[in-house]
DSSP file (Angstrom, degrees, kcal/mol; ACC not computed):
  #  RESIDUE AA STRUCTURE BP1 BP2  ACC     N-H-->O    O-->H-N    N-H-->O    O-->H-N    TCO  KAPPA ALPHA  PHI   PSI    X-CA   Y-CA   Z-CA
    1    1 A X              0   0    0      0, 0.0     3,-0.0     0, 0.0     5,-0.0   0.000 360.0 360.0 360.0 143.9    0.0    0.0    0.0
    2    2 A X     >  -     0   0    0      1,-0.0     4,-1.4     4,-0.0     3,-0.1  -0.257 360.0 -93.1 -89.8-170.7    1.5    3.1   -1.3
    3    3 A X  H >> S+     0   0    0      1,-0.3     3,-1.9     2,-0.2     4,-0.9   0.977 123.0  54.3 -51.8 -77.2    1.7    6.5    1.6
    4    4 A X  H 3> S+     0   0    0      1,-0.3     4,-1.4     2,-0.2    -1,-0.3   0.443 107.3  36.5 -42.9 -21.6   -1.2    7.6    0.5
    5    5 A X  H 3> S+     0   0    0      2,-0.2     4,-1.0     3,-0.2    -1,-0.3   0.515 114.8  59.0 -91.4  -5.0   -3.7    4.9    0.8
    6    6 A X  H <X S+     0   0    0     -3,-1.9     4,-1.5    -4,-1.4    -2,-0.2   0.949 115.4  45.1 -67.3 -70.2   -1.6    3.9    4.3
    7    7 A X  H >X S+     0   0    0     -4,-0.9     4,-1.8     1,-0.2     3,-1.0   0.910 107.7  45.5 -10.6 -96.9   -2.9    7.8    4.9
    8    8 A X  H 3X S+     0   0    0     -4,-1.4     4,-1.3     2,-0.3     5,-0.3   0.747 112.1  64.9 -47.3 -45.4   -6.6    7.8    3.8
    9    9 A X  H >X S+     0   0    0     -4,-1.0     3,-0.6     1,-0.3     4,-0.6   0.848 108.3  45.5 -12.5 -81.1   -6.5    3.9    6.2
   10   10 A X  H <X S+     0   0    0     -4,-1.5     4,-0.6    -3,-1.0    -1,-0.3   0.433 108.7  48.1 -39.9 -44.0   -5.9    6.1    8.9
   11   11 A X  H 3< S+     0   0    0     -4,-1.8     4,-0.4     2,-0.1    -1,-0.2   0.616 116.9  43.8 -65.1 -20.1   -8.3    8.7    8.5
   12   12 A X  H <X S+     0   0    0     -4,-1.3     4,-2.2    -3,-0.6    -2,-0.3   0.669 111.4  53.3 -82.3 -34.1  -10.8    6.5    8.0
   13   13 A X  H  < S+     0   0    0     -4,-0.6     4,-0.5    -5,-0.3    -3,-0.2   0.684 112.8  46.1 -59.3 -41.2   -9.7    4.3   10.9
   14   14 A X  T  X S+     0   0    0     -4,-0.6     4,-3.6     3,-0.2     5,-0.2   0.787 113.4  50.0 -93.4 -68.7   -9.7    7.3   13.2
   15   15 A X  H  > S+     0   0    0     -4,-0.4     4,-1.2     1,-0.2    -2,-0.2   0.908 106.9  43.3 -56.0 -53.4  -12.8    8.5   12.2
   16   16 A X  H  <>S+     0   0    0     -4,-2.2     5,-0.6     2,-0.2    -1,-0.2   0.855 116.4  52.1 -86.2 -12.1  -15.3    5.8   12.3
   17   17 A X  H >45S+     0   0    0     -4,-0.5     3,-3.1     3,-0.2    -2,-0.2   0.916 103.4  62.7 -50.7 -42.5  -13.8    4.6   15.9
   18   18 A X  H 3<5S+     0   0    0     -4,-3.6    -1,-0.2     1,-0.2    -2,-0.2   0.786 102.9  40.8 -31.1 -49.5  -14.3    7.9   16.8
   19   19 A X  T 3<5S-     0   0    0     -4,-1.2    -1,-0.2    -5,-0.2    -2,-0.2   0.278 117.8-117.2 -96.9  10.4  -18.0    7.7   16.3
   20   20 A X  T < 5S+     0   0    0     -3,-3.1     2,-0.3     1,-0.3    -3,-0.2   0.954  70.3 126.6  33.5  86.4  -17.8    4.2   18.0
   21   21 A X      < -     0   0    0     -5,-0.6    -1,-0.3    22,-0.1    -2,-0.2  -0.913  65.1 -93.1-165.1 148.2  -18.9    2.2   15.3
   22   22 A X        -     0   0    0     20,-1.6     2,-0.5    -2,-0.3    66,-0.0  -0.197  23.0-142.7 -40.6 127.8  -17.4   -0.9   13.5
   23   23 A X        +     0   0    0      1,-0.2    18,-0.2    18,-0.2     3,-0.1  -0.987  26.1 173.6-122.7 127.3  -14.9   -0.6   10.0
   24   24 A X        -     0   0    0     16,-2.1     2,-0.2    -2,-0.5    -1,-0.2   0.752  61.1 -25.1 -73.5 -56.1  -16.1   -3.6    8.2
   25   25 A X        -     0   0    0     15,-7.5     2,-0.5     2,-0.0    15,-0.3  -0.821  48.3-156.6-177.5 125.9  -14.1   -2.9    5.3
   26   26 A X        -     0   0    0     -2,-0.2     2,-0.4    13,-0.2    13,-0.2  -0.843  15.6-173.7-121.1 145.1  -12.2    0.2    3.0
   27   27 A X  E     -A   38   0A   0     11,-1.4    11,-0.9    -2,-0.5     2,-0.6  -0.900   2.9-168.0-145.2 104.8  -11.7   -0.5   -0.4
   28   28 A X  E     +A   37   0A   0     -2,-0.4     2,-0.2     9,-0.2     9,-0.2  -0.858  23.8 146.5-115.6 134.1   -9.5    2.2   -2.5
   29   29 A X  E     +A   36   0A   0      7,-3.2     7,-2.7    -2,-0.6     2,-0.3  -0.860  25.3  68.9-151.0-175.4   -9.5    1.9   -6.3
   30   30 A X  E    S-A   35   0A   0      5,-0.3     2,-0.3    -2,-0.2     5,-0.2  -0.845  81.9 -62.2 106.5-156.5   -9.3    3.9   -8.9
   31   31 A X        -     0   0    0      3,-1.0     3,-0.2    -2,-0.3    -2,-0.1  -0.807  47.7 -94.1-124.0 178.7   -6.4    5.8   -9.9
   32   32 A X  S    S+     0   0    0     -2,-0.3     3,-0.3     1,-0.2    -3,-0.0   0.820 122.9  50.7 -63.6 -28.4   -4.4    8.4   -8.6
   33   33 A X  S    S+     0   0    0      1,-0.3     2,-0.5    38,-0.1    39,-0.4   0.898 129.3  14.3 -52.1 -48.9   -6.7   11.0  -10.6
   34   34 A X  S    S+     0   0    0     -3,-0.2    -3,-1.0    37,-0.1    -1,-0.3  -0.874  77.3 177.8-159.6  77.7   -9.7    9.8   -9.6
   35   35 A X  E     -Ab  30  73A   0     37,-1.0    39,-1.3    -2,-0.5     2,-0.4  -0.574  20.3-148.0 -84.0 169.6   -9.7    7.1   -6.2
   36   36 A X  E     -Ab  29  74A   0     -7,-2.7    -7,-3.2    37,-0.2     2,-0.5  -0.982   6.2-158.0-123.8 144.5  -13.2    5.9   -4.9
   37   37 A X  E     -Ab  28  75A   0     37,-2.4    39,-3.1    -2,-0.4     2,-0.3  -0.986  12.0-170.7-119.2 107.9  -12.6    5.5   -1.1
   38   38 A X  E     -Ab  27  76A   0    -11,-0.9   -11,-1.4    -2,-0.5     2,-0.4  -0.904  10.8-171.5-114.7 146.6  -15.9    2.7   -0.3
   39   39 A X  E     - b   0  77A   0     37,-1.8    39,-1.5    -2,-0.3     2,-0.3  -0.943   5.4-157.6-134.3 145.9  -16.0    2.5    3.7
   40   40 A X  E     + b   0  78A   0     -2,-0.4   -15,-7.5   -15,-0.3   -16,-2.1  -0.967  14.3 178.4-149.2 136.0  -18.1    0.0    5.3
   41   41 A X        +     0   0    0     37,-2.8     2,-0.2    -2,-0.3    39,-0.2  -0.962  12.7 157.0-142.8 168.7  -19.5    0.1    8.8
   42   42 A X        -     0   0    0     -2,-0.2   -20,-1.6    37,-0.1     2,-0.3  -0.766   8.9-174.1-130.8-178.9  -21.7   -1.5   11.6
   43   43 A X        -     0   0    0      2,-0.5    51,-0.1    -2,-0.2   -22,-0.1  -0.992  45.7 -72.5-178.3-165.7  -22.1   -1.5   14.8
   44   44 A X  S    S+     0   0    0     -2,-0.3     2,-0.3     2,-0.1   -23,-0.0   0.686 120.9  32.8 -71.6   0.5  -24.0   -3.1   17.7
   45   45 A X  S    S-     0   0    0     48,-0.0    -2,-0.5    49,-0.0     2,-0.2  -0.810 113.6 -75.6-132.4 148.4  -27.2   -1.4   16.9
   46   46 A X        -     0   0    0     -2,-0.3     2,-0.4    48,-0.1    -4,-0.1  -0.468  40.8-102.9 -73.6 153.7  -28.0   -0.8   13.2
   47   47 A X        -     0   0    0     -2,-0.2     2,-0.1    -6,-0.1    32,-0.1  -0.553  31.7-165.1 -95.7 121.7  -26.8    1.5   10.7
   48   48 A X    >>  -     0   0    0     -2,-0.4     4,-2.0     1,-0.1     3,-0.9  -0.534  35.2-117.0 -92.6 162.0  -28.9    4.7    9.6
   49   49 A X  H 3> S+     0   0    0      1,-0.2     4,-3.4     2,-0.2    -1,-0.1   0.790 119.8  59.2 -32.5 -55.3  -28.3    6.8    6.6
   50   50 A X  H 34 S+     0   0    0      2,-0.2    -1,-0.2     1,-0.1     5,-0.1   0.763 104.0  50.6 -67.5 -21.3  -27.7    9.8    9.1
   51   51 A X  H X> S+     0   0    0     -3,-0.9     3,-2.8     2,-0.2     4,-2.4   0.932 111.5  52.6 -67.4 -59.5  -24.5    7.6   10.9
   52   52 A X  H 3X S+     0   0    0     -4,-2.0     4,-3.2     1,-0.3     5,-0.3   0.930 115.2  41.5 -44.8 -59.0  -23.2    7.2    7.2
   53   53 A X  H 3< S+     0   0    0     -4,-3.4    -1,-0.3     1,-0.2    -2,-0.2   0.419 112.3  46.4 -80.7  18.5  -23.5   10.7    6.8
   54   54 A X  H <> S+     0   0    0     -3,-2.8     4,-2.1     3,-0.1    -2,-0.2   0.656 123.7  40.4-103.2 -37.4  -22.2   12.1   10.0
   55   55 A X  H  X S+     0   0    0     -4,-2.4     4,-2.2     1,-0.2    -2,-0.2   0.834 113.6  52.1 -86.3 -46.2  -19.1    9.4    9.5
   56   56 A X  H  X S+     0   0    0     -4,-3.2     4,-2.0    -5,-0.3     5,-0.3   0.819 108.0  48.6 -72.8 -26.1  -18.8   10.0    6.0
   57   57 A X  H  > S+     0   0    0     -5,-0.3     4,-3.2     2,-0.2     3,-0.4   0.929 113.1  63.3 -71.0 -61.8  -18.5   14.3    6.5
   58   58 A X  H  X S+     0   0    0     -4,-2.1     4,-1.9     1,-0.2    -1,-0.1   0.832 105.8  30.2  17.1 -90.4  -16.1   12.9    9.0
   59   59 A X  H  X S+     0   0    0     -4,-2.2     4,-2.9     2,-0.2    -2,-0.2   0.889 119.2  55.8 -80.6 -40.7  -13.5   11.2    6.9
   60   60 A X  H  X S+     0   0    0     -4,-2.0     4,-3.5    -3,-0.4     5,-0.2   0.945 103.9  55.9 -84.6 -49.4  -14.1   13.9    3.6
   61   61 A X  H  < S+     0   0    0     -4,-3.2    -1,-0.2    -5,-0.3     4,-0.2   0.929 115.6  38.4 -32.7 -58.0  -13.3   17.0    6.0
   62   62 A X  H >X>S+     0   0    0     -4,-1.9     4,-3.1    -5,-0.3     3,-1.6   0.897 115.9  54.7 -44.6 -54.2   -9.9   15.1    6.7
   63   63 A X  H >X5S+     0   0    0     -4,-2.9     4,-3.6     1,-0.3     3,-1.2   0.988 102.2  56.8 -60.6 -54.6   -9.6   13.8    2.8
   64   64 A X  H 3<5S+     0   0    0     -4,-3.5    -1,-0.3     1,-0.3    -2,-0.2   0.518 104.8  49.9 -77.0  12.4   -9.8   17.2    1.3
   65   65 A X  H <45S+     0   0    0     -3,-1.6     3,-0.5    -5,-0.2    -1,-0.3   0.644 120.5  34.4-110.9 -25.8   -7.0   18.3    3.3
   66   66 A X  H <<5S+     0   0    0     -4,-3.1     3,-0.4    -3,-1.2     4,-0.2   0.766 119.5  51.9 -79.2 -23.8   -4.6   15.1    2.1
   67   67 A X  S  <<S+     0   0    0     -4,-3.6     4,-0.3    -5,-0.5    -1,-0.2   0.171  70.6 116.7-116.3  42.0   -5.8   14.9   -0.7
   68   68 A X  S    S+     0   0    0     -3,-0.5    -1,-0.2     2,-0.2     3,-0.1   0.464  76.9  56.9 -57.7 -23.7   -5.5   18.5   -2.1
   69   69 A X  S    S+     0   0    0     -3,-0.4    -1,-0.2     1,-0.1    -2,-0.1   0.918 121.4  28.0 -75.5 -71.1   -3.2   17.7   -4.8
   70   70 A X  S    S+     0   0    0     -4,-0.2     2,-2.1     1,-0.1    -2,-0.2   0.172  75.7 163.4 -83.2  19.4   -5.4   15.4   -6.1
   71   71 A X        +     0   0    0     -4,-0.3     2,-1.8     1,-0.1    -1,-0.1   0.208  55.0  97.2 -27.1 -11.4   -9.2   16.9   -4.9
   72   72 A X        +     0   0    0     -2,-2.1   -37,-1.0   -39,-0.4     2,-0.3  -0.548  53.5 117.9-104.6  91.5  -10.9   14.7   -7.4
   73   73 A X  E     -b   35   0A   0     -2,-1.8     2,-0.3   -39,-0.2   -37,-0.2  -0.861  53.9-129.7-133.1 158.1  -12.1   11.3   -5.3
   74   74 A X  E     -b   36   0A   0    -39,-1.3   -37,-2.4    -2,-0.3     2,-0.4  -0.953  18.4-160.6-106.8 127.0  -15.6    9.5   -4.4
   75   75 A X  E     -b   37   0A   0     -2,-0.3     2,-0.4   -39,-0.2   -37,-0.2  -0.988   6.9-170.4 -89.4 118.0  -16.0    8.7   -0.8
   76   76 A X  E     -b   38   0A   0    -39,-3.1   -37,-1.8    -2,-0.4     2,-0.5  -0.951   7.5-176.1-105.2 140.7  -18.7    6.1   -0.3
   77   77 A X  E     +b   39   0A   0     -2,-0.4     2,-0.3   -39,-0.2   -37,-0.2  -0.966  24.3 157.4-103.1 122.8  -20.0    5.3    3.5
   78   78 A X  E     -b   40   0A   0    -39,-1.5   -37,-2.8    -2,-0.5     2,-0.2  -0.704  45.6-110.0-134.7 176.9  -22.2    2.7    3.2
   79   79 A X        -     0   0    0     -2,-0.3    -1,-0.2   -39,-0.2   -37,-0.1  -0.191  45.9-104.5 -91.8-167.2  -23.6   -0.2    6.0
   80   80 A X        -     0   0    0      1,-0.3     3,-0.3    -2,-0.2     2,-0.2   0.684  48.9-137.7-111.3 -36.3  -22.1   -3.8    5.1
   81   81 A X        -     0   0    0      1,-0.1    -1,-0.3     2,-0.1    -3,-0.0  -0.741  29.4 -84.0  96.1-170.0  -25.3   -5.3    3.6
   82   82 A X  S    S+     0   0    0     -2,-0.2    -1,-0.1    -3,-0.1     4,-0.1   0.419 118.2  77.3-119.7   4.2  -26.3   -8.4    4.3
   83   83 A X  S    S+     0   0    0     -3,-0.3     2,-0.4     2,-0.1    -2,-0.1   0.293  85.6  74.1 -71.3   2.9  -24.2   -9.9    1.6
   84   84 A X  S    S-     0   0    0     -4,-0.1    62,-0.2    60,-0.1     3,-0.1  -0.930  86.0-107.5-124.2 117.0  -21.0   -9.7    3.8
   85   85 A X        -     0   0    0     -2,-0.4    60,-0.2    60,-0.1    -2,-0.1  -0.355  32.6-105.0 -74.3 151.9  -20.1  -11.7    6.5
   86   86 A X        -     0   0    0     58,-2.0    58,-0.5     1,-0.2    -1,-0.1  -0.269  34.6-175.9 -86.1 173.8  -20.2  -10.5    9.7
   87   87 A X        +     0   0    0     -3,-0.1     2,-0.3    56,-0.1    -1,-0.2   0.079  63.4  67.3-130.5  10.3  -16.1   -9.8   11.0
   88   88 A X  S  > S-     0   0    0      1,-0.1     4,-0.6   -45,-0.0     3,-0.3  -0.994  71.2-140.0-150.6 140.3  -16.9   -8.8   14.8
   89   89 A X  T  4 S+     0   0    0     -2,-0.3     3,-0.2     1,-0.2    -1,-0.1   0.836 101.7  55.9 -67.2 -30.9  -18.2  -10.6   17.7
   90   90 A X  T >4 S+     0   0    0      1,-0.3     3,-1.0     2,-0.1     4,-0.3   0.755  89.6  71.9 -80.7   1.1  -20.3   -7.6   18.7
   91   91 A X  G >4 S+     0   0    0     -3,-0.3     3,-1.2     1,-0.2     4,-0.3   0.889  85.2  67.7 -91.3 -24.3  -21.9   -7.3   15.8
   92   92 A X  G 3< S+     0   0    0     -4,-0.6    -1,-0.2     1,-0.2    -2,-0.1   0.325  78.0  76.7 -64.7  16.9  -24.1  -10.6   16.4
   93   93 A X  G X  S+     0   0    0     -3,-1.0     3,-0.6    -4,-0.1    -1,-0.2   0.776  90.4  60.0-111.9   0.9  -26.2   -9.5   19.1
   94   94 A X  T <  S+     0   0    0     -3,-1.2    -2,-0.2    -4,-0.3   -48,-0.1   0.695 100.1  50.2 -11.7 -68.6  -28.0   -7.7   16.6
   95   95 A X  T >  S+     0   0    0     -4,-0.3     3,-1.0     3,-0.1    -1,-0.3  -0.614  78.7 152.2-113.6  30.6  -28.9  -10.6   14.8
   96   96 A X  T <  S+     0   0    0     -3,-0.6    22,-0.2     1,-0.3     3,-0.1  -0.586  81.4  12.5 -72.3 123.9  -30.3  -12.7   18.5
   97   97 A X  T 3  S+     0   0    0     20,-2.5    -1,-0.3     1,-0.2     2,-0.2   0.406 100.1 114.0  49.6  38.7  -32.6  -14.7   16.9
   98   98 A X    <   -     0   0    0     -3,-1.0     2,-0.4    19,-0.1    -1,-0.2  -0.690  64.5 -98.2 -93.4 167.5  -32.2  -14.7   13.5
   99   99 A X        -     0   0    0     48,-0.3     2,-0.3    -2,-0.2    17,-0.2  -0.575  38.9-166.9 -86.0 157.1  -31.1  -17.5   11.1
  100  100 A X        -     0   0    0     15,-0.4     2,-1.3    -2,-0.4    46,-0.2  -0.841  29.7-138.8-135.2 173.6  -27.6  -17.9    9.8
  101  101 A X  E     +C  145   0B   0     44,-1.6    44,-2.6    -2,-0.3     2,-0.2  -0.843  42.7 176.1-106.9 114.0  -25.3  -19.7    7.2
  102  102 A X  E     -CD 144 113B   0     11,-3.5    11,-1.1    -2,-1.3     2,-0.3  -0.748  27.0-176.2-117.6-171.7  -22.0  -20.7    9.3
  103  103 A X  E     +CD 143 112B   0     40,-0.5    39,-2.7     9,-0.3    40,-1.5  -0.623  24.5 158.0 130.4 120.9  -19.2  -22.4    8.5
  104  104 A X  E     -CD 141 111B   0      7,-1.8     7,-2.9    37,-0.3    37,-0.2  -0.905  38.9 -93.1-164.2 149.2  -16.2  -23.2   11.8
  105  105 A X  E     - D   0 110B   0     35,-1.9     5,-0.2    -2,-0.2    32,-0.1  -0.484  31.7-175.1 -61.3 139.1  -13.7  -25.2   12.8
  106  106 A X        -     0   0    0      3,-2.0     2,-0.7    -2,-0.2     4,-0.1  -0.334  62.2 -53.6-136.3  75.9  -14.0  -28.2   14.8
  107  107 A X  S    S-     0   0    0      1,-0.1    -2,-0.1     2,-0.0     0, 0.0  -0.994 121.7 -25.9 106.6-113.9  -11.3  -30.2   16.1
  108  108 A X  S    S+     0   0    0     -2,-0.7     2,-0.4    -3,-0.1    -1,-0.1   0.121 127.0  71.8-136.8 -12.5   -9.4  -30.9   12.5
  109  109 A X  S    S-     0   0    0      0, 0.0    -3,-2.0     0, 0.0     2,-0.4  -0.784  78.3-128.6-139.5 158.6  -12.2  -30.5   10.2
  110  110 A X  E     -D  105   0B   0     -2,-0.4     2,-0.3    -5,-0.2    -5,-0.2  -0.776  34.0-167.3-100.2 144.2  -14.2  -27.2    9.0
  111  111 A X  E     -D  104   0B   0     -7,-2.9    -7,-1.8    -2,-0.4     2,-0.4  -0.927   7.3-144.1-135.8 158.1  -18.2  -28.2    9.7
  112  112 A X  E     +D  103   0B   0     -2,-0.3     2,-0.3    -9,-0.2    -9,-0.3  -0.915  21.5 174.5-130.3 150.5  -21.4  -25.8    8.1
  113  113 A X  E     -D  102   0B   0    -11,-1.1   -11,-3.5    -2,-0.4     2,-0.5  -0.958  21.1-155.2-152.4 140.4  -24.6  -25.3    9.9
  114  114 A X        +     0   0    0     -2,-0.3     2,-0.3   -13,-0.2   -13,-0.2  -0.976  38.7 128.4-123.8 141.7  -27.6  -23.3    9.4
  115  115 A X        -     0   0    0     -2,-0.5   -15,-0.4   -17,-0.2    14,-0.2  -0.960  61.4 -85.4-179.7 140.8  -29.5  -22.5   12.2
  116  116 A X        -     0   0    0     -2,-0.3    12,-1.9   -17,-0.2     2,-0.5   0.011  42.3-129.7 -62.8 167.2  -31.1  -19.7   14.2
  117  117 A X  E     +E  127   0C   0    -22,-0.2   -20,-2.5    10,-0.2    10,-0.2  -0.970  36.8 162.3-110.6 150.9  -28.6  -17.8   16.8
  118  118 A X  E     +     0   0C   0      8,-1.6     9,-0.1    -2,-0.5    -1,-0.1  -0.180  50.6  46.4-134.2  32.5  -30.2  -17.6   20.5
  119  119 A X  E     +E  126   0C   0      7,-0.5     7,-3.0     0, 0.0     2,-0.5  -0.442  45.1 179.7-172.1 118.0  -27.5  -17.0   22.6
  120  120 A X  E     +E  125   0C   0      5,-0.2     2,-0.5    -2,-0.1     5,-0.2  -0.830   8.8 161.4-149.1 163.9  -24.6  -15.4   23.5
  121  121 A X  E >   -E  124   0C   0      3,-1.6     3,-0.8    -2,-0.5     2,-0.1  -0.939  62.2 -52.9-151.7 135.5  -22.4  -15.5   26.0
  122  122 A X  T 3  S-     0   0    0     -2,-0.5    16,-0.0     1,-0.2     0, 0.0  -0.247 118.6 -19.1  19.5-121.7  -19.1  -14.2   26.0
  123  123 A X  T 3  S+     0   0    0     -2,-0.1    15,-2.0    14,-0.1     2,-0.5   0.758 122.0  91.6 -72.1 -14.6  -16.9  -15.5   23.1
  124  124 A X  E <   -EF 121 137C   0     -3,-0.8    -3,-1.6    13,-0.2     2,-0.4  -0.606  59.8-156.6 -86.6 146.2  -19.6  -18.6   22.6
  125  125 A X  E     -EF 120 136C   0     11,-1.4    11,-1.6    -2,-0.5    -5,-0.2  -0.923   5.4-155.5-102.5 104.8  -22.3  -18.6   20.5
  126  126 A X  E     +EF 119 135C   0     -7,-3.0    -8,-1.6    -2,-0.4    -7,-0.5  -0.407  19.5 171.7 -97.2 137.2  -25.5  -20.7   20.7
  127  127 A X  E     -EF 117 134C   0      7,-0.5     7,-2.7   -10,-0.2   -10,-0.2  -0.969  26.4-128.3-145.0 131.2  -27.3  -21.3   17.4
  128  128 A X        +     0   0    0    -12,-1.9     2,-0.2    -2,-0.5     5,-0.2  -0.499  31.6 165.1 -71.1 170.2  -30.4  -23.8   17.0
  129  129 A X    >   -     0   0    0      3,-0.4     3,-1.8   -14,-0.2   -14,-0.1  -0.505  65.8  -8.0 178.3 129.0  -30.5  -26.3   14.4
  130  130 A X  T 3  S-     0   0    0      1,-0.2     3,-0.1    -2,-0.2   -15,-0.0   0.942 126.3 -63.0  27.7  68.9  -32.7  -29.3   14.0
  131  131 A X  T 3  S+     0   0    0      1,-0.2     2,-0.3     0, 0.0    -1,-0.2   0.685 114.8 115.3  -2.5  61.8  -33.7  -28.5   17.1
  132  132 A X    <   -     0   0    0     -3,-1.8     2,-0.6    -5,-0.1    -3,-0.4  -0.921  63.6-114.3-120.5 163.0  -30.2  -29.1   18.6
  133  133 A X        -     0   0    0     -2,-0.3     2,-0.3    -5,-0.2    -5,-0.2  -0.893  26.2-173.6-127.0 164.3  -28.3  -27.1   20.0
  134  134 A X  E     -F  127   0C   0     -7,-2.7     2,-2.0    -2,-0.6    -7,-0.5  -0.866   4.3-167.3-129.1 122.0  -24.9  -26.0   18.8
  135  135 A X  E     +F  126   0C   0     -2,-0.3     2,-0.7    -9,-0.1    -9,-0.2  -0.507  12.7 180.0-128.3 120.9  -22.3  -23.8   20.6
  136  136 A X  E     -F  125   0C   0     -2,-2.0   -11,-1.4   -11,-1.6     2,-0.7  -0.706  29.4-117.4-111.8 127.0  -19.5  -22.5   18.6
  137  137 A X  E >>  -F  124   0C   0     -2,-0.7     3,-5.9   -13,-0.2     4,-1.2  -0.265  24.4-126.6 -46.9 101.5  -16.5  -20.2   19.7
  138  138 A X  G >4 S+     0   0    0    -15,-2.0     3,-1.9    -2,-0.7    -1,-0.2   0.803 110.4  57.3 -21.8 -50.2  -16.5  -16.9   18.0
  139  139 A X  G 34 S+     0   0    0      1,-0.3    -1,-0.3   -35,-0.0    -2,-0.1   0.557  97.7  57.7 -68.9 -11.0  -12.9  -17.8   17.0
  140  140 A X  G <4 S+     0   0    0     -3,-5.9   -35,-1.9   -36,-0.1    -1,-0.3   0.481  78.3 119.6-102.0  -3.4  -13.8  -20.9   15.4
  141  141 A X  E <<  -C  104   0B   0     -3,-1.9   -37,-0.3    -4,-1.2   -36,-0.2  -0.446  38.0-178.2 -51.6 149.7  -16.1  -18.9   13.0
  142  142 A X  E    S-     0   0B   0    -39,-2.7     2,-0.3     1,-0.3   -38,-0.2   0.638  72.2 -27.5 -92.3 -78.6  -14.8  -19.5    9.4
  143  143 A X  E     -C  103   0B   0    -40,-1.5   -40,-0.5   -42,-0.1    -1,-0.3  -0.937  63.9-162.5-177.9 126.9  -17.7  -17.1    8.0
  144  144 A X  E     +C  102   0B   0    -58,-0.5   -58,-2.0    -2,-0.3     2,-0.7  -0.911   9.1 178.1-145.0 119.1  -20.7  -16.3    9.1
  145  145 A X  E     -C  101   0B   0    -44,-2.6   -44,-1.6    -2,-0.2     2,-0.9  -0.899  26.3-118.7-140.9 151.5  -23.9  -14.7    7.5
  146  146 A X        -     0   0    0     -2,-0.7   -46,-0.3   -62,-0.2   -47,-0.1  -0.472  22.0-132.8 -49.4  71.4  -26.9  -13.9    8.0
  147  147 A X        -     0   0    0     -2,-0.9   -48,-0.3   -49,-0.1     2,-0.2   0.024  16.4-133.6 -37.6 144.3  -29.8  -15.2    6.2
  148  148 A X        -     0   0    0      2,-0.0    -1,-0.1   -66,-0.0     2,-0.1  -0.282  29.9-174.1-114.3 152.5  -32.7  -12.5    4.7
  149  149 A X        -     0   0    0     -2,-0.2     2,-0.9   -51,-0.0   -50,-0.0  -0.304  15.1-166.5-166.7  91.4  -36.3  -14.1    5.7
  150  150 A X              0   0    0      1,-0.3    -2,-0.0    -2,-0.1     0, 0.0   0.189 360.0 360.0 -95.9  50.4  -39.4  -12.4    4.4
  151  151 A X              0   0    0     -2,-0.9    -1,-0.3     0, 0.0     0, 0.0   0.654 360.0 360.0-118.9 360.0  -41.9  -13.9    6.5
């Protein structure tokens, strides 16, 4: 990563901790003419349009002062989606009783479950499935994501 995108890391980094909220995930691309700066965040509660833009004014105040040479960027602040797995224990208590897709380690071998989550406590996580239950260490998450359910 060149200085600058090391920079712009760090201003972004700074910023949405600041506002004690989750970075999911920065993605800079582009060219040096013309970056797009994508920030994604959560956090234990869900993410409004007004967070994005208090977070996103943030980080741009900061950008047009590094990146004066080059003034010509998109910053987008967005939420994670629900296509993205989640990266943080604290963002699953959110999601307390919803279903998921998981995939974890166990012993030697990587094992998949889907199954609603109903508990947690501390690093473990209790998730139903065929009405068993199954209680997997946050650390042994592979990937883990939320299933959409519109009933």
């Amino acid at each position: 990563m060149n200085p600058i995108d090391e920079n712009i890391k760090e201003i972004v980094r700074k910023a949405v901790e600041d506002k004690q909220f989750l970075l999911i995930d920065l993605v800079i691309r582009g060219s040096e003419q013309k970056n797009v700066i994508e920030v994604y965040i959560d956090g234990e509660k869900n993410i409004s349009a007004e967070d994005c833009a208090f977070v996103s004014h943030e980080i741009d105040a900061k950008l047009k002062i590094l990146l004066a040479k080059n003034p010509d960027y998109r910053l987008d602040v967005s939420s994670p989606g629900v296509d993205r797995p989640l990266k943080f224990l604290s963002q699953y208590r959110k999601h307390i009783n919803r279903k998921f897709d998981v995939s974890y380690k166990s012993s030697d071998e990587t094992k998949n479950l889907t199954g609603k989550l109903t508990a947690i406590e501390g690093e473990y996580l209790t998730f139903l499935t065929n009405n068993k239950e199954v209680i997997i260490n946050f650390n042994n998450i592979i990937k883990a994501k939320v299933l959409i359910s519109f009933s």
